[in-house]
N, C-alpha and C positions, 0 to 999 in steps of 0.2 A: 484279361479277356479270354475268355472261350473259347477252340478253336472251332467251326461249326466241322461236323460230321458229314462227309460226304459220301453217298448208296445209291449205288443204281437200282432201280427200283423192276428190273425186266424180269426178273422171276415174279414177282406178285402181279404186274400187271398181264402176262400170257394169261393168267384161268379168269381173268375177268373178262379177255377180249373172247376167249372162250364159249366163256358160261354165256356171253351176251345173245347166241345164237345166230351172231349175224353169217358165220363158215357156214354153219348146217344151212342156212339158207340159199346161199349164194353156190355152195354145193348142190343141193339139188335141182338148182336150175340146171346147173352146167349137168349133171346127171339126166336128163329131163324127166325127173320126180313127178311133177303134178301136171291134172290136167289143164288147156287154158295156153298152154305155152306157148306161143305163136314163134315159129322157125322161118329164118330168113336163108339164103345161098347167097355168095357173093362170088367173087374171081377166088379161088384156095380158100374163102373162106365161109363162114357162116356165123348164127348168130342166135339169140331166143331174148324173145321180151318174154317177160312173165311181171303181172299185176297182180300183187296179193293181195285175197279177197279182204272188202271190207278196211280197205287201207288206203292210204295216199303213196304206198311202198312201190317203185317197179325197180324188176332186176334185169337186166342185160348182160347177158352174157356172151362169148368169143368161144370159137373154135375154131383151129386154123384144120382146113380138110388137105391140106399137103402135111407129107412127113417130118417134122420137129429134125428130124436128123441132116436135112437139107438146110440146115440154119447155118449160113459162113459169117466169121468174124469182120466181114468187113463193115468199117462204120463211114457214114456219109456226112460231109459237115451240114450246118444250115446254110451255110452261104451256096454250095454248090447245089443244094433245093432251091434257094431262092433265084438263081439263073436259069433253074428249069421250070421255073414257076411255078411251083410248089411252095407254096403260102401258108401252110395251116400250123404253123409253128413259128410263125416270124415274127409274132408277139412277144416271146419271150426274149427277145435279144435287148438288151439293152446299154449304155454305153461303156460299164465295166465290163460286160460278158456277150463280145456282140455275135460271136461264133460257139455253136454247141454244133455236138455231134449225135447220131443216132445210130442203133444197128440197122444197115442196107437192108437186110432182108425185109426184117420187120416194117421200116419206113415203105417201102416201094408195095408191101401186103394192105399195107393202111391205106395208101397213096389209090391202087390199084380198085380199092373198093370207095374211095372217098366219098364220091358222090350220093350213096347208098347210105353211106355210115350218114352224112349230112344232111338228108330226109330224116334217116333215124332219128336224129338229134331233134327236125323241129316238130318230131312229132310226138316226142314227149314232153309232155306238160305237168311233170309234179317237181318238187321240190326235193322230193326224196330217193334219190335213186342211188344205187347202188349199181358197179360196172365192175363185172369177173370175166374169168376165165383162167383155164389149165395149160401149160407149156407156152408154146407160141400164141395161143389166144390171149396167156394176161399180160404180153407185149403190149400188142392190139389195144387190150382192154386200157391197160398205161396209158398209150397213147391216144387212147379216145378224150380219155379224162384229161389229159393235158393239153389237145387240140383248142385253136382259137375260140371257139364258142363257147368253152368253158371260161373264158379270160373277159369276158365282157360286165362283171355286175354278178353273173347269173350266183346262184348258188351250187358251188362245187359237189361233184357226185363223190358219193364214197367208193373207191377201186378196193378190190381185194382179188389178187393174184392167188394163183396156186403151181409153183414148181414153177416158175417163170422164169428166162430169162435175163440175164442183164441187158437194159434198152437203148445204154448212153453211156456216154462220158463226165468226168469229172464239170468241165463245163455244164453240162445239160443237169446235174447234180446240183449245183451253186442255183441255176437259172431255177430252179425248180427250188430249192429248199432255202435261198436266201430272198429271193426276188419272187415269185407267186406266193410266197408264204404258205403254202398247201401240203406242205411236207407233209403232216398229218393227215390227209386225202388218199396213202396211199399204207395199204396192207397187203405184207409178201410172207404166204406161208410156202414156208422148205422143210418136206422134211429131209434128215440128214442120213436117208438112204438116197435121196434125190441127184442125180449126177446131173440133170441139165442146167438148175442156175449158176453151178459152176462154168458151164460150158467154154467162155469165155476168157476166162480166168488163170493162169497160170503160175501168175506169182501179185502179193499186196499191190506191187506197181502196175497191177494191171490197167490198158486206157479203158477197161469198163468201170466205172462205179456205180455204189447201189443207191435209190434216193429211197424216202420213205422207212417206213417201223417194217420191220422184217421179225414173223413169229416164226422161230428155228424148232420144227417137234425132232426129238429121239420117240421111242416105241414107248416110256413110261412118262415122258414130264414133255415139256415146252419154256421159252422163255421169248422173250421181248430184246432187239438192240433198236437201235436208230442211229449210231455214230456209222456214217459209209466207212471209216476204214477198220472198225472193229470189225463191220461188216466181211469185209474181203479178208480179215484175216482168218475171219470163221470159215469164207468159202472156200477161202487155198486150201485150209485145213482138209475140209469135207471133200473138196476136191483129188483129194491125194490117199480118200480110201475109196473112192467109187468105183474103182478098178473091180471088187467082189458084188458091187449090187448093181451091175449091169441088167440084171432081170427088171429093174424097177419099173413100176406102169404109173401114169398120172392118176388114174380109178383107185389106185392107193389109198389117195387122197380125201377120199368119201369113207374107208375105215379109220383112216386118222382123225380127223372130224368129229365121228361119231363114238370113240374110246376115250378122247379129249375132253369131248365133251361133256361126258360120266364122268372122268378124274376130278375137272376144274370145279365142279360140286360142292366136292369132301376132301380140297387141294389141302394139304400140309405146307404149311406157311414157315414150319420150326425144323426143317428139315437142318442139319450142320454141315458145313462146310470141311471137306477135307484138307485143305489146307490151313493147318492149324497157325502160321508163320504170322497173321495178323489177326485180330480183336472180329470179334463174332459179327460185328456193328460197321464194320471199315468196307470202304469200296472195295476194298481188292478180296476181301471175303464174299460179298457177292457177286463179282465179275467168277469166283470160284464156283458159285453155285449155279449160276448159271452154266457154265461149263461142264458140272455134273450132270446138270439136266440134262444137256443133249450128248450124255454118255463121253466126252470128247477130252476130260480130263487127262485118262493115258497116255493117249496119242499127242497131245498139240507137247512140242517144246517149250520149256521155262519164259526164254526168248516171246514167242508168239502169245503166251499170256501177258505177259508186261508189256506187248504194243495192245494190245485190245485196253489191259487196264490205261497208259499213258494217254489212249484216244478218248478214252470218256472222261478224263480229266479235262482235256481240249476242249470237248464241245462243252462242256460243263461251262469253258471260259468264253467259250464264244457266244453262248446263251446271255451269262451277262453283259458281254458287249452289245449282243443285236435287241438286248430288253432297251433300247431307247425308244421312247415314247414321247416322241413331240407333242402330242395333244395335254399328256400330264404335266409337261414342264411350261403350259401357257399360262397359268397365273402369274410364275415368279417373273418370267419374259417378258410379261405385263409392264410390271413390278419395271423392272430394270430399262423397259422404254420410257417409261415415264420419269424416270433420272433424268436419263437425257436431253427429254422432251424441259423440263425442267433446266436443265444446265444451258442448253441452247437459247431458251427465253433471256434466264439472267445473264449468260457473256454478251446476247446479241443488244442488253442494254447497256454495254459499256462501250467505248471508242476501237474495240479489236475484233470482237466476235467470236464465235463460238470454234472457228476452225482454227484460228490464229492464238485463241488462246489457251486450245488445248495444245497444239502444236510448241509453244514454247513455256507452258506447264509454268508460271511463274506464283501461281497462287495452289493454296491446299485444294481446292474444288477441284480444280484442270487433275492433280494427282487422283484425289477419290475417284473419279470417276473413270481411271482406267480399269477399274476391278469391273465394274458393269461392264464396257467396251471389249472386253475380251469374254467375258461370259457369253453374253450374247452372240460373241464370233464364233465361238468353239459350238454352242446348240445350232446356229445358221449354219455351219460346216457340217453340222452332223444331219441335218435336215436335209441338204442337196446331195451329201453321199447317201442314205437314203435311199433318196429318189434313184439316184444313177445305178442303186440296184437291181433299181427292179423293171420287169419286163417294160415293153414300150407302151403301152397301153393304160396299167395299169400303174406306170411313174406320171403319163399324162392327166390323168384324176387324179393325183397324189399334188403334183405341183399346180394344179390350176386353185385347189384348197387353200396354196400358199401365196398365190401373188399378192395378194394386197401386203402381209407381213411382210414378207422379205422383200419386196419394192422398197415400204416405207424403213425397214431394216439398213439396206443399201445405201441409200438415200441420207439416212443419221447416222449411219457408221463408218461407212467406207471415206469418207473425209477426213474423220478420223485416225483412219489407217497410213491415210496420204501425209496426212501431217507430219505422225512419226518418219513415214519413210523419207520425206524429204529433211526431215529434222537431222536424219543421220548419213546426209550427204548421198541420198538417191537421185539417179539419175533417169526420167524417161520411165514413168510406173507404168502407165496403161501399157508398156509393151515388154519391159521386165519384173515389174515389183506387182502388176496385178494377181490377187489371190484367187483361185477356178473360180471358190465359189460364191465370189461376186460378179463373172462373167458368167456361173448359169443363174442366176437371180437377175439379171439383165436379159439372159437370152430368153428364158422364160415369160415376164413380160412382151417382148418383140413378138414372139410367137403366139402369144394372146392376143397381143393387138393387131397384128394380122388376119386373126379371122371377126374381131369383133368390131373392126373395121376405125376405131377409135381408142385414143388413151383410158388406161385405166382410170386415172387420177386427173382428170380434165382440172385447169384451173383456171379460175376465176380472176379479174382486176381487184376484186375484192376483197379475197384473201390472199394475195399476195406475201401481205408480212408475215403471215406464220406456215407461209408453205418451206417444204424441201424443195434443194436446186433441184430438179429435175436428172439432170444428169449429174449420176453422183462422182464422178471423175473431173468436175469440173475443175476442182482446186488444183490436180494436176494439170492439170493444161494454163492457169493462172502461172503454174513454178516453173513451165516450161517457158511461160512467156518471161516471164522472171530472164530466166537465163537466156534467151536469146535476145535482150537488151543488153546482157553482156556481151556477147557474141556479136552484135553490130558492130563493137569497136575492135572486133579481132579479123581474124584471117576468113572466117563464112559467113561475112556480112551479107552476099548474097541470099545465102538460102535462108540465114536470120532473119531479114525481111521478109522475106514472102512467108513466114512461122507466124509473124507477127500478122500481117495483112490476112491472114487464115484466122488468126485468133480473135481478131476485131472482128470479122466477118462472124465469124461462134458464137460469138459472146452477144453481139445484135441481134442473131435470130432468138437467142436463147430472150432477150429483153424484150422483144416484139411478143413473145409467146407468152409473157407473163411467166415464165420456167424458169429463171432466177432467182434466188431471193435478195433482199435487200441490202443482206449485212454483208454485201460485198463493196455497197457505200459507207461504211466503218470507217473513220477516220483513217485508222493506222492496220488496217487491214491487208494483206497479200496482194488483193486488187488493185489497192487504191496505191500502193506502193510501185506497183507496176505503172500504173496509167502515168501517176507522176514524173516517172523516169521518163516514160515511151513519150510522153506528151511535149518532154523537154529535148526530147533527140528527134522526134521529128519538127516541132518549132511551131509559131501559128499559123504559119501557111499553108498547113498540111491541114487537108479537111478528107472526111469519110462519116459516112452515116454514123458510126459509131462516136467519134473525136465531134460532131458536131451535138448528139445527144450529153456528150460526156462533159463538154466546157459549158453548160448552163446549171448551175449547183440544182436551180429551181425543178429543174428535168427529174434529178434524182431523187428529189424532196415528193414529188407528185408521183412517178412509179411505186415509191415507200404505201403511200395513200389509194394506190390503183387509179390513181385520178389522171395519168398522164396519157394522151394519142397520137401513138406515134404514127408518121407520115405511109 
């Protein structure tokens, strides 16, 4: 087999993001180039809408009218916004990542104008907007685009930064590039006379990280990264000669722009690599090129090339980790329920049932079908981590997509799970051996049916036989009862009983509700092994709704049919 070729692709794509002309635009607004430009003041800051003629295009641009040099490294978590009730970022927390951090300055600049920026927002009505600004304005600009109202449905504005600072931390990095999925929303042009996006910065471990595609210009070329720590190891670099270009202005920025943008033209694609130590064709040959581009060859040590190359290897692998795509993997899912669905019918027409007889696997079937049963476990696990990536908001339209699946998932599988674990001398699942994520595919329904005020999956007298138990933990609590019939005869007969009298009492509401299914009347079922026992230790003189439903076979025959009414 072939090994494939792995190449960062940041030098060919710089003259295309280039040539596109979307800098030269977004530059002259912030320039205020044309006429039209409608300027706003805020608290330190301001702002320019500009609608380009004849188009559905607006630009918004940031200027912060305080001095960039007043910018302190302190960063503020979301949680300590959220006690000051500061809301406009509390979307993105969610259960993996529930704390992100921001820079102080920039958040309380945002915070400070909020209300102003939030007219702004609903008084644009196109689809295509574009959000800049230079130094502290493409903070601002950052975080306008990732503010709540962009988190709802809407269609995300394009940000393009210029000489920006870093806005956040590695959290706010994740929340933003794992969980919004937007990472692509966000363009940071530096050039690498630019001392302030370093600002922050003092060495790769710094608490700022960069999110989004970052275009790094020198005076003759440009490239492309997106990995945040190739990122920070370009800016320590860049960081550690800006000592000499202390003169630098962000107006820079509009000749950079416009010399770029000539190059990117008639760009040379065949330029070679001075390090000649690997194949013309190999990643680490153009992680070289790119490092020529922005003149920075000489300078960076050996070291600091091989973490930049090491880290696009990384994302490289984490790209194909986060390529999961539950909606492409629904046919074969299909596919593999309807095993089930099938395997269930045929045990539940024999004297055991479908949980009991995968549980003690005595036939080839009960074996086959553990390849399905774990497949389906590992896509379902990978469905609800997912979800718990991503912001709150946007996990809540994610998961409500999925209740019906992973209900009726739950419901045929997780019985399953039960089986084995008690097969291998488990004790007490729902409180040690249950898996998350079949307690957030539970919780998730609760929280559906909370506001829609009813079950998802209502059932009928009528289909009965071919429903799921309702609660799919119930065969646990069937092996609990199991053992606390042993336990009657030992030393916690007390609390053993009342296990029991709790369990009769579950298992009737579950019968009343039509939310059991039938193959719990299986000859030689779990169930029915229990009642047998329980029915012989308590004697016939013991009656309860459940022991008086349970001692008429006829009872059980008519629930089978929907045809039974209970009192």
């Amino acid at each position: 087999m072939t090994q494939s070729i792995l190449f960062s692709s940041g030098i060919e794509l710089a003259p295309f993001v280039i040539s596109s002309g979307l800098l030269r635009r977004s530059w002259n607004v912030i320039s205020s180039q044309h006429e039209g430009i409608i300027s706003n003041v805020g608290v330190g800051l301001s702002w320019k809408v500009y609608k380009e003629p004849d188009t559905d295009v607006v630009i918004v641009a940031f200027e912060a009218t305080t001095d960039s040099s007043n910018l302190q490294p302190d960063l503020v978590s979301s949680s300590e916004l959220k006690e000051n009730n500061i809301l406009h970022f509390d979307f993105l927390c969610s259960k993996k990542n529930p704390v992100f951090s921001f820079n102080s300055t920039a958040v309380s600049l945002f915070n400070e104008n909020f209300q102003k920026i939030d007219q702004l927002k609903s008084e644009i009505n196109t689809s295509k907007l574009i959000v800049t600004g230079d130094a502290l304005g493409g903070c601002i600009a950052s975080l306008f685009t990732i503010s709540d109202s962009f988190g709802s449905g809407k269609k995300r504005p394009l940000c393009i930064t210029f000489g920006s600072p870093l806005v956040g931390d590695k959290k706010l990095q994740q929340a933003i590039s794992l969980g919004v999925k937007c990472n692509s929303c966000f363009l940071h042009v530096v050039s690498h006379k630019d001392p302030l996006p370093s600002l922050f910065i003092t060495n790769s471990a710094s608490a700022y990280v960069p999110f989004g595609t970052f275009l790094l210009c020198s005076d003759a070329s440009s490239t492309c990264f997106d990995n945040p720590d190739s990122i920070l190891e370009l800016l320590v670099t860049l960081g550690s000669i800006h000592a000499q270009n202390e003169g630098f202005q962000s107006a820079e920025y509009g000749n950079i722009v416009g010399n770029h943008n000539l190059e990117a033209i008639c760009y040379d694609f065949t330029a070679k690599s001075e390090d000649s130590t690997h194949p013309a064709d190999s990643l680490a040959s153009s992680i070289s090129l790119q490092l020529q581009a922005l003149q920075l060859t000489p300078r960076m040590q050996q070291q600091q090339k091989q973490n930049i190359y090491i880290n696009i290897l990384e994302t490289k692998k984490q790209q194909r980790w986060k390529s999961f795509d539950p909606f492409k993997q629904l046919t074969q899912i299909k596919f593999y329920i309807s095993v089930l669905e099938w395997y269930k019918r045929e045990t539940n027409n024999g004297p055991i049932g479908c949980y009991d007889s995968f549980k003690n696997k005595n036939s080839t079937s009960d074996h086959d079908v553990i390849y399905f049963h774990k497949k389906l476990t590992f896509y379902w696990e990978k469905v609800v981590e997912e979800e718990n990536r991503m912001p709150r908001r946007e996990g809540a339209a994610f998961r409500n997509r999925w209740l019906y699946g992973g209900t009726a998932y739950r419901r045929m599988v997780e019985p399953l799970a039960i089986g084995e674990y008690y097969k291998d001398g488990g004790e007490d699942y729902v409180t040690k051996g249950r898996s998350e994520h079949f307690k957030q595919l539970e919780d998730w329904l609760k929280e559906a049916m909370s506001w829609v005020k009813r079950d998802f999956e209502s059932t009928s007298k009528k289909n009965v036989k071919a429903i799921l138990t309702k609660d799919s933990c119930f065969w646990a609590h069937v092996e609990e009862a199991n053992l606390s019939c042993k336990e009657l005869k030992g030393k916690e007969k007390e609390e053993a009983s009342k296990k029991l009298v709790d369990f009769e009492e579950y298992v009737y509401e579950l019968l009343k509700n039509y939310a059991v299914s039938p193959e719990i009347f299986l000859e030689k079922s779990s169930f029915m092994r229990w009642w047998v026992e329980y029915k012989g230790i308590k004697g016939t003189s013991y009656s309860s709704p459940l022991t008086i439903f349970m001692n008429d076979a006829r009872n059980r025959e008519q629930y089978a049919l929907g045809a039974y009414d209970f009192p």
